[in-house]
N, C-alpha and C positions, 0 to 999 in steps of 0.2 A: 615283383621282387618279394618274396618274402623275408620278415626282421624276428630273426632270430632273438630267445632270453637275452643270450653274452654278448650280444648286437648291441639293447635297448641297456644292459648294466652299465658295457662299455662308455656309450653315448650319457648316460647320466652321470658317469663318477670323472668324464671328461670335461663337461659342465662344470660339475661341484669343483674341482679342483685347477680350471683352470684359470692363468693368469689376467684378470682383465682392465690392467693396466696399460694393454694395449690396443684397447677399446677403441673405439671413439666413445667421448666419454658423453653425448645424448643414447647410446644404447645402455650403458653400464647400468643406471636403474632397470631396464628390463632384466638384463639379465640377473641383479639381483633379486628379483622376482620372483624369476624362473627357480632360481637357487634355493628359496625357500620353501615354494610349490615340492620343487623335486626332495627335499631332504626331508617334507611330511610324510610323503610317499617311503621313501627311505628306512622310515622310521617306523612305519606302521611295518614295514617287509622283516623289518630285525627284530622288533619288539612283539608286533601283532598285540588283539586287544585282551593282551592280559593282566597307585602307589601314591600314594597319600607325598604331595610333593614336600622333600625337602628346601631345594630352592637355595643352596648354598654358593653365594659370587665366589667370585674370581679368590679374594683374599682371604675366603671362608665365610662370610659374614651371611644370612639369610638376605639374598639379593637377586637381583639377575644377573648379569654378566660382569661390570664394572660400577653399578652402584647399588646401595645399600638400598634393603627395603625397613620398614619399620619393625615388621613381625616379629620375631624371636625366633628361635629352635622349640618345638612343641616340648614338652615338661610336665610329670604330675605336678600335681597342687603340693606345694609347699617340700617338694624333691629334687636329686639333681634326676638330669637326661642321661640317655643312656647316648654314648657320641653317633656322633654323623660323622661321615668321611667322606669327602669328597677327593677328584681329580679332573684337573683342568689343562688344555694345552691350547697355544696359543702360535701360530707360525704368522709371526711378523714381520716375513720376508727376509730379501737378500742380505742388508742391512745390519737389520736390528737383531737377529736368529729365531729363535724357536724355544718359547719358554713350555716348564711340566711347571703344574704346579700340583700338589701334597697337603690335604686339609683335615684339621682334625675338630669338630664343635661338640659344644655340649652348654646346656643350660640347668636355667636354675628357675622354679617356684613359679614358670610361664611370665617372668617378667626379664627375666636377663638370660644373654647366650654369654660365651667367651670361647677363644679358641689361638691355635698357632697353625701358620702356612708354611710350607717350606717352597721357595721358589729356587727351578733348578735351570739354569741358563742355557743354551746351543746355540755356538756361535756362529755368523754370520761371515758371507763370502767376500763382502768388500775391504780389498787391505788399506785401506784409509780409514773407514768410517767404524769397521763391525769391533776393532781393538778397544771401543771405549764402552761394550757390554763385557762382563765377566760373569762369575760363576752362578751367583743367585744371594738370595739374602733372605732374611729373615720376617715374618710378618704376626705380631701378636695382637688381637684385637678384643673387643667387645661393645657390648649393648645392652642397653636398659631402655625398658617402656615406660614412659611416662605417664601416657595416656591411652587406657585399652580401645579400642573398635567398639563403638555402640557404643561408649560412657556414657553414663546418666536417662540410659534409655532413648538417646539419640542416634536414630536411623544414620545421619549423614557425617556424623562424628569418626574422621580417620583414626587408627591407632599412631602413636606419636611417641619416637623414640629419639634416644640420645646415642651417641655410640664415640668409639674412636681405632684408629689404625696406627700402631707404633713399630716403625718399619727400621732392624738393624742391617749392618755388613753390608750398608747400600755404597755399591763403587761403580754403579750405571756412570757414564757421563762426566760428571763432576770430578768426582771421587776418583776417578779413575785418573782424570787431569793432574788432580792434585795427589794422585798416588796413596790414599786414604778409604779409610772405611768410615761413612758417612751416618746419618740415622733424621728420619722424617716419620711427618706423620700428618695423619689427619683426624679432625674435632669435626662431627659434623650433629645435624637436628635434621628429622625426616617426618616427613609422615605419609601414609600410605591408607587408603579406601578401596575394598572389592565391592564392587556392584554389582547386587546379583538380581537384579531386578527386571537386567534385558533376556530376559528367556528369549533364544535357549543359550545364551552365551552370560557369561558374566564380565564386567571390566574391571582392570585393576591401575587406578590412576596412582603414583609417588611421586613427590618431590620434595626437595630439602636446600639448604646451602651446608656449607661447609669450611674450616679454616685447615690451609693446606702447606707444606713447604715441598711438595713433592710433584713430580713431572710423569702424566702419565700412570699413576697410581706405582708410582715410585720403579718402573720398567724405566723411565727417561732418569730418572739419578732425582737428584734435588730439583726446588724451583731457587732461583736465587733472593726471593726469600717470601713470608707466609704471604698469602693471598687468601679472602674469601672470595670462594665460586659454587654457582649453584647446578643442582644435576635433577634429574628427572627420567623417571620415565611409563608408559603406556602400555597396555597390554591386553587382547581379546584370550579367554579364554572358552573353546570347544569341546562337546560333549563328543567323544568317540565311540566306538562298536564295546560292547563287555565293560563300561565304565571308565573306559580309559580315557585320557583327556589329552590336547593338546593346547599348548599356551603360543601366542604370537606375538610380540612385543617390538620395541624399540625403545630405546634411552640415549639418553645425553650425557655425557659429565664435562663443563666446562676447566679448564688446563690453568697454573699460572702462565703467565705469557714468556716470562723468559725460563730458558734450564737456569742452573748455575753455573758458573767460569765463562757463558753465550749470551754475552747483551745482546748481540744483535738475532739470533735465532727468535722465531717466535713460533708457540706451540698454540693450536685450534683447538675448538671444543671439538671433542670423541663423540661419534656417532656409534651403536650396535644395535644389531636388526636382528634378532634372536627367536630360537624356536624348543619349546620346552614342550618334550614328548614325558607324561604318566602312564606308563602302559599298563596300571590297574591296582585298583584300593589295595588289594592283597600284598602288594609288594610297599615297602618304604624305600622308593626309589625311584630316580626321576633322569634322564639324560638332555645333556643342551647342547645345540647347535647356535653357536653365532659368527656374524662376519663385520669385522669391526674395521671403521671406517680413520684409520691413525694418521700421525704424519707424513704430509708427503713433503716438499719442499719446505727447509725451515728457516733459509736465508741463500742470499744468491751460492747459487755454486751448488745450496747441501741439501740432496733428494736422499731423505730419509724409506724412501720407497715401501711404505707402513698404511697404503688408503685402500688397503684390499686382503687385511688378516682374516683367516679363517680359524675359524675356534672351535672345539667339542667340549663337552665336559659331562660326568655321571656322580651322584650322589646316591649316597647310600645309608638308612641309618639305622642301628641296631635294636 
């Protein structure tokens, strides 16, 4: 038999995209495996090895997918930056819909970013459940370093930042119950270390807490009310063909346990397994791939069907 290009594309973007939730779920790690193997591949085919990574989350902030890292927006000395723009999309199933999201950063003097997200909502097919996401809301943040990378001429000294997330127009969930436009946020401290001393890879370990009133980085509406919770996450970094890199990660960010107007609902910590392709110093720009592991069942009866989103996203900066 011969296998044809459109054969082998076919069979890969059937992979990447399809549903497996209806797994058995002792395969569902391999195939998320498979899913990252296949979108390196992927990604070397669209990009080839031709960008100094931006690195901008979900909400704009310099992160990975769903939590903050310590670093900043890169910045002369004692200037502002010229912005980053980022775009991110997020399909969180039948349920919850399909968010865009719209990023704009910029820093200051290599010790502070600041920035605004616009998130834009697509709603979901369940006439029960999908009426309690609306149109999107608003997300203003920022961040200050406290403590640089190497202070004091310490090797093992993470850099250590402060930051926060002040999220308006939020009618996820709650708000929606209650027929209102809500507003949440999160106060958090991180710090973050790149190791670059395992040649030929380097590692990049973060973690932080945080104080939160928000569900889901404010996609789930309010929490019913602050919680501190902590997040984390891991990451190998590889040297590619023509200087080009790819990042491999996973992170964590623990939830308040309840929304608000749902005592009984309970929200799990977020898992995401992400894949950060630099396809070359020459460009300032960076594209990610993640698949983030959400709510599925959050009280008898209610399957949020959210344990299998898939994500892209592409930064850019000027």
């Amino acid at each position: 038999m011969t296998i044809t290009l459109p054969y082998c594309s076919s069979l890969v973007w059937s992979i990447l995209l399809m549903n497996s939730s209806s797994v058995p779920i002792n395969f569902r790690w391999h195939i998320l495996r498979l899913r990252i193997f296949l979108l390196s591949i992927v990604c070397f085919a669209l990009f080839g090895p031709t960008a100094h990574a931006q690195q901008l989350g979900w909400e704009g902030e310099t992160g990975v997918f769903v939590t903050p890292l310590a670093y900043t927006v890169a910045t002369p000395e004692c200037k502002f930056a010229p912005p980053v723009i980022a775009y991110h999309f997020l399909n969180a199933g039948s349920v919850i819909g399909r968010f865009n999201q719209l990023s704009i950063t910029s820093g200051f003097a290599k010790r502070v970013e600041f920035g605004y997200t616009r998130t834009i909502h697509e709603g979901g097919s369940d006439a029960t459940l999908s009426p309690l996401w609306t149109e999107g809301f608003n997300t203003f943040h920022a961040k200050g370093s406290l403590i640089p990378e190497n202070a004091w001429k310490k090797a093992w000294m993470p850099q250590v930042s402060t930051g926060f997330m002040l999220r308006t127009q939020v009618r996820n969930v709650g708000g929606q119950m209650q027929n209102k436009d809500t507003t949440n946020a999160d106060v958090y401290l991180v710090a973050t270390k790149t190791i670059t001393q395992l040649k030929p890879m380097s590692l990049i370990l973060s973690g932080g807490v945080q104080g939160t009133n928000a569900e889901l980085i404010g996609l789930g509406g309010n929490a019913s009310h602050w919680d501190p919770v902590g997040f984390g996450a891991a990451a190998v970094v590889f040297q590619g063909p023509a200087k080009s890199a790819i990042v491999l990660g996973v992170e964590m960010a623990q939830q308040p346990r309840h929304p608000d107007q749902l005592p009984n609902a309970v929200i799990r910590t977020v898992f995401v397994y992400a894949l950060r392709v630099i396809p070359s110093p020459r460009l300032k720009l960076n594209v990610d791939f993640g698949i983030l592991q959400g709510p599925g069942q959050i009280a008898t009866g209610v399957d949020l069907k959210a344990k299998d989103c898939q994500g892209v996203a592409i930064s850019y900066a000027f």
